[in-house]
C-alpha angles and dihedrals in degrees: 000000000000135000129189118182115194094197113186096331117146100345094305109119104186133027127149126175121194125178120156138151146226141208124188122176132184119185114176120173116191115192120186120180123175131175125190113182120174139177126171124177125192126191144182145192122194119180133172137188130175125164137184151187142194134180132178134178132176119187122181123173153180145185145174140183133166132172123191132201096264084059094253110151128195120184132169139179131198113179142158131185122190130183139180124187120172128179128194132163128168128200121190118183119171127169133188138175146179134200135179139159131180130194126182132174129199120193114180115182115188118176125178122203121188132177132177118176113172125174127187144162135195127197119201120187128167117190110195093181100037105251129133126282123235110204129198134186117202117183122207 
């Protein structure tokens, strides 16, 4: 800022003389940064046995024999045999499964800026006999 005072200088009793400047300045600056990450997994196992077993058997039989006192024999034999296995087994074996995963970032950047310069002067002079004014500007 600079200031010039005339004082009582040619008739002219008042004179006074202002400039000056400013500066402001904001400067703001707002980061964000997120991250989200998943996984997720998912598994079975199924498994299954049955067995079984079966048998059957059917004998019948008959038999004769007869001997009489001249030594004569007779002798006779009727017989029949069945018989049935059976054998049976499952498995059953199953799997499944499932996996995912998921991973996202997020970045957000904001910046304000902001300037204001002004400059201004002003010049003030009073003359009480009429004469001219002389006017002078001195800087520091």
């Amino acid at each position: 800022m600079s200031e010039w005072d005339s004082g009582d200088n040619g008739g002219v009793d008042y004179g006074h003389v202002e400039a000056g400047q400013e500066h402001e300045s904001l400067d703001q600056l707002h980061q964000v940064h997120a991250a989200d990450n998943d996984y997720d997994s998912q598994f079975g196992v199924y498994e299954q046995d049955s067995a079984s077993a079966e048998s059957t058997s059917f004998d019948q039989g008959h038999h004769v024999e007869y001997s009489d006192p001249s030594g004569a024999q007779y002798e006779e034999s009727d017989f029949t045999s069945y018989d049935h296995n059976e054998a049976n087994a499952d498995h059953v074996f199953a799997a499944e499964g499932s996996e995912s995963s998921h991973a996202s970032e997020y970045d957000q950047l904001d910046a304000l800026q902001a300037r204001f310069d002004s400059a201004f002067a002003s010049g003030t002079e009073l003359h009480t006999d009429g004469g001219s004014a002389a006017l002078g500007v001195a800087s520091n």
